[in-house]
C-alpha positions in Angstrom: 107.7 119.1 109.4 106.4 121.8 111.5 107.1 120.5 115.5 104.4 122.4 116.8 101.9 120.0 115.1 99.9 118.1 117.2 101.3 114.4 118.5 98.7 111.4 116.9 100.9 108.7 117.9 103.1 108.0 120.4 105.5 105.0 122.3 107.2 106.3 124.9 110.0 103.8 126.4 107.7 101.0 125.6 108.4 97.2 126.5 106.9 94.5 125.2 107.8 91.0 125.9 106.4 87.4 124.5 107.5 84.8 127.1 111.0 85.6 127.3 111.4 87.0 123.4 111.9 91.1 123.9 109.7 92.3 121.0 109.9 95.6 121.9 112.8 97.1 124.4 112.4 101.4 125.4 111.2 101.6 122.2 110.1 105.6 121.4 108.4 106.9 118.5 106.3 109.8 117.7 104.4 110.8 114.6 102.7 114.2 114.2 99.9 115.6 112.1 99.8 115.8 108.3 103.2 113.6 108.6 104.3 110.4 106.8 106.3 108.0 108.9 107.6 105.5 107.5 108.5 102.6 109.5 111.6 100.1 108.4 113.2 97.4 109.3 114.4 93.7 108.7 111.7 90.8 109.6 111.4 90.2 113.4 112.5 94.0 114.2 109.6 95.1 116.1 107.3 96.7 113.5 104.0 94.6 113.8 104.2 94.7 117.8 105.0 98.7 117.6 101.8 98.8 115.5 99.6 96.2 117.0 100.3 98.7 120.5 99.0 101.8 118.4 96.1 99.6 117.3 95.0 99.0 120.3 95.0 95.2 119.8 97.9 94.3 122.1 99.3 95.8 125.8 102.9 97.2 126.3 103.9 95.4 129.3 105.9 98.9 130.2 105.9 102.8 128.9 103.6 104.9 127.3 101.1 104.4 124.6 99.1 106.9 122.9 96.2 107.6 120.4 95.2 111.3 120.2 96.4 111.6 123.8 94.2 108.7 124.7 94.4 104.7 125.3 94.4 103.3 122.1 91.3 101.3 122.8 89.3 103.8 123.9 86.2 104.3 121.1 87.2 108.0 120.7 90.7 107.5 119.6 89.7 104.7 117.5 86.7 106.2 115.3 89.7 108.8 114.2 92.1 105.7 112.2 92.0 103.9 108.9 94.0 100.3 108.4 95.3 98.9 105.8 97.2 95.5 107.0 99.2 92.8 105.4 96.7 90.4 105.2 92.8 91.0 105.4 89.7 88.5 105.1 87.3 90.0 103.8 83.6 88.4 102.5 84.3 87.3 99.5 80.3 87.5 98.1 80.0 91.6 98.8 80.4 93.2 96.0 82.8 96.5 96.4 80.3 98.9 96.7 78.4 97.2 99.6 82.0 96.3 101.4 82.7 100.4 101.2 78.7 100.9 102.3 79.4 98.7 105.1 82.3 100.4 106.2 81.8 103.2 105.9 78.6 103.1 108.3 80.9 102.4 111.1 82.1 106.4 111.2 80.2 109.0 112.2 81.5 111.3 108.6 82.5 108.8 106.1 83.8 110.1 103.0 80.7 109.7 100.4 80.8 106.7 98.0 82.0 108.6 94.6 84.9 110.3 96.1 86.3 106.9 98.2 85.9 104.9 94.6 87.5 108.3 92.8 90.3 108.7 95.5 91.7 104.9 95.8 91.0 104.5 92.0 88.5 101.6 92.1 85.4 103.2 90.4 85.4 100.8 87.8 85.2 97.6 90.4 82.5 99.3 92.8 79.9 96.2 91.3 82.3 93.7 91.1 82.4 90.5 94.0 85.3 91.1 96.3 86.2 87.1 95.8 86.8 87.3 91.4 89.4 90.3 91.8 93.1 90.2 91.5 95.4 90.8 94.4 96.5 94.3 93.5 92.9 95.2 93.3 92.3 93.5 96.5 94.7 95.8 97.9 93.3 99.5 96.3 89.9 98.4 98.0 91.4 97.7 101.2 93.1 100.9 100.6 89.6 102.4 100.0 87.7 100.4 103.2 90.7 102.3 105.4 90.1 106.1 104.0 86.4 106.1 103.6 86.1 106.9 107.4 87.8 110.3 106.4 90.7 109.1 109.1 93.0 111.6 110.6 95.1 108.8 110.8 96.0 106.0 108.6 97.7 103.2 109.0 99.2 101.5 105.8 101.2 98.7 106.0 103.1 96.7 103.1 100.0 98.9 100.8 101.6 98.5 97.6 102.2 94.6 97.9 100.9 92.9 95.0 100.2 96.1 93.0 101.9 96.9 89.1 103.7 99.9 89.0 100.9 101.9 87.5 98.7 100.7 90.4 101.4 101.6 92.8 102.0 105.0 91.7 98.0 105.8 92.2 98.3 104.9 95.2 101.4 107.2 96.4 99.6 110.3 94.4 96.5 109.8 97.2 98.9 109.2 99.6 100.4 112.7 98.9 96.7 114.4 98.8 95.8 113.0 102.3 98.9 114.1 103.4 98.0 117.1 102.0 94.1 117.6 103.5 95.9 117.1 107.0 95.7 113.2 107.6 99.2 111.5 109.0 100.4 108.3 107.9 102.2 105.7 109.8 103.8 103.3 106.6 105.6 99.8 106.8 107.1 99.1 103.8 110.1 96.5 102.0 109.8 98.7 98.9 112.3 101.1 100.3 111.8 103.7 97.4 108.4 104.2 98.4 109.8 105.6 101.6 112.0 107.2 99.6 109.4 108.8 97.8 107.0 109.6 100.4 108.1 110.1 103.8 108.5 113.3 105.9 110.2 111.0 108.4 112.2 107.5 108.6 112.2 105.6 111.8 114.6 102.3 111.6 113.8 99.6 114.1 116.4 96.5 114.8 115.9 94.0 117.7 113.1 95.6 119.1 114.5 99.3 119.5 114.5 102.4 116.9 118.6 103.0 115.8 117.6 105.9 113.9 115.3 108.9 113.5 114.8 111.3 111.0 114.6 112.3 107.2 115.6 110.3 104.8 118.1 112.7 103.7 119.8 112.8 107.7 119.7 108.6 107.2 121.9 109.2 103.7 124.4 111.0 105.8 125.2 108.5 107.6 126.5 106.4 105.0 129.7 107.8 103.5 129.5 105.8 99.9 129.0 107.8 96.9 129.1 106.3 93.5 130.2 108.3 90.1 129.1 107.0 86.6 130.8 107.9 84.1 131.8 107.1 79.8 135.4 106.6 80.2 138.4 105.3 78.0 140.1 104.8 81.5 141.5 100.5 81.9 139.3 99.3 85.1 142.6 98.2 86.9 143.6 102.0 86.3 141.3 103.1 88.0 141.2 100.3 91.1 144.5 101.3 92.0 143.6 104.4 93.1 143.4 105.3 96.8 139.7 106.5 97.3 138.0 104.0 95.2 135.9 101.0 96.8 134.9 99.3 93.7 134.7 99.9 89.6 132.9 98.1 87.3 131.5 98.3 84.2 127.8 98.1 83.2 125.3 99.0 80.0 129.1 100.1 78.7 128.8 103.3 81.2 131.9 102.8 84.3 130.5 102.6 87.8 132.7 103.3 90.6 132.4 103.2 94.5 134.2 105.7 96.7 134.2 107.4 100.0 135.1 110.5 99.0 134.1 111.8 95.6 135.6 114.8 94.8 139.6 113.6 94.7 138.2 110.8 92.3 136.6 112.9 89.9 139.3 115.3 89.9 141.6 112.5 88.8 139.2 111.3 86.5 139.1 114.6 84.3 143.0 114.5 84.2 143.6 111.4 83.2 140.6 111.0 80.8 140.3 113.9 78.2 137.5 112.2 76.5 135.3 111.7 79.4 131.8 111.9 79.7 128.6 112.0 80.8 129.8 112.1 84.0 127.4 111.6 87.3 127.8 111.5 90.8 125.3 110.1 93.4 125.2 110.0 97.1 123.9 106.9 99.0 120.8 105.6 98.3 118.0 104.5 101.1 118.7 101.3 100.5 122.4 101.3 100.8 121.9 103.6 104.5 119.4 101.4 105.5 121.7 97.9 105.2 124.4 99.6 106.8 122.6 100.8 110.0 120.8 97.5 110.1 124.2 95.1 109.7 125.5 97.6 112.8 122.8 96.9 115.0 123.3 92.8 114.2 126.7 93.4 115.0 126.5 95.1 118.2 124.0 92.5 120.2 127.4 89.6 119.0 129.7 91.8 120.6 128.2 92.2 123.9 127.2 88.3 123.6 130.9 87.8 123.3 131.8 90.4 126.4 129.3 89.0 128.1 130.7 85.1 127.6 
């Protein structure tokens, strides 16, 4: 991602506070045209009040909040967003063409009807009441009510909920084209391999601060697990004893093991196994990076707790 892009969104050292519950301590973020952010953490973490402040729909009590360079509330910032949330309510009689019509007379250059339908993949529900669809097409038309503004920014949280994989991977392919035309995407998201697949950018929140910034190929780094697959002869308590491996297993009748450092296990592997094959070797998965730099930011507020007492 090109840093000379223009800043959409920005928290600068922001503070936000419920009673005496810190939802939100210093916390920074920035996300940049044509970029996909994709925003992760456990329940509780911070994400809805990070996004609520961009939305305009909440104050920081301290720091720096920005929308195109401008208060978040302000009409100009706003007519440049689409926003897909969690939950919606939505009236239930429309049909979808007159919920897109509707919406799409908000913005002052709204996508035209045909190529919303064509880009969120809902032609064929356009006549049908809102109230007698599934969930999953619930959510491709609230995917469609937050494009059809032509937004320059869009923000998508939990889109895919609900949605079968077929669904789900229409979705990512307009994703990508937005992306593409020049719009930026803030994303929450529990599917962590729709991250995975579609963000420039991670940004992991814990306890009401970011713990890490960056691609999601800088957050594998971190972790220092890689796992071989193999078809190998080799007893499982052979290979157990060794040094450098975590954990072996067998599954689907290939041999899995865990180790921190690769290379000195498959080396030992093609010694002591003539017959071995199809062997494979993976780093650390989003997932696995995530849990890790999540259970280190639980364990560091019960330390100072216990310096503290």
């Amino acid at each position: 991602m090109n840093d000379s892009n223009p800043v959409v969104a920005r928290l600068a050292a922001v503070v936000k506070r419920y009673g005496s519950l810190i939802a939100l301590g210093g916390a920074e973020l920035q996300l940049r045209r044509g970029e996909l952010l994709a925003l992760l953490g456990p329940n509780g973490a911070g994400k809805t009040s990070a996004i609520s402040l961009l939305l305009g729909l909440i104050r920081a009590d301290a720091g720096t909040v920005e929308l195109f360079g401008r208060d978040p509330q302000a009409i100009e910032a706003r007519r440049h967003i689409g926003v897909m949330l969690q939950h919606a309510e939505l009236p239930p009689t429309l049909r979808v063409g007159e919920l897109l019509r509707l919406t799409a007379s908000y913005y002052p250059a709204p996508r035209g009807l045909a190529e919303t339908a064509e880009l969120a993949g809902i032609g064929d529900l356009l006549k049908r009441p809102y109230a007698r669809l599934s969930g999953g097409q619930q959510r491709r038309v609230q995917f469609a009510l937050a494009l059809c503004g032509r937004p320059e920014l869009l923000f998508l949280d939990e889109p895919t909920v609900g949605m079968d994989i077929d669904a789900r991977q229409k979705l990512w392919a307009a994703i990508r084209r937005l992306l593409a035309e020049g719009c930026s995407v803030l994303l929450t998201t529990h599917y962590l391999e729709e991250a995975e697949a579609l963000a420039d950018r991670v940004c992991v929140m814990a306890h009401g601060r970011m713990i890490h910034e960056g691609t999601v190929d800088a957050l594998r780094a971190r972790v220092a697990i890689k796992r071989i697959r193999c078809l190998s002869t080799l007893p499982l308590d052979t290979v157990r004893s060794w040094p450098e491996v975590c954990e072996v297993r067998h599954e689907q009748q290939r041999m899995h093991i865990t180790v921190g450092e690769a290379e000195a296990v498959v080396r030992r592997l093609l010694d002591a196994d003539p017959h071995l094959r199809e062997l494979e070797v993976q780093r650390a998965g989003l997932a696995e990076a995530f849990s890790e730099l999540t259970r280190d930011a639980d364990i560091a507020p019960d330390a100072q707790q216990r310096e503290a007492a």
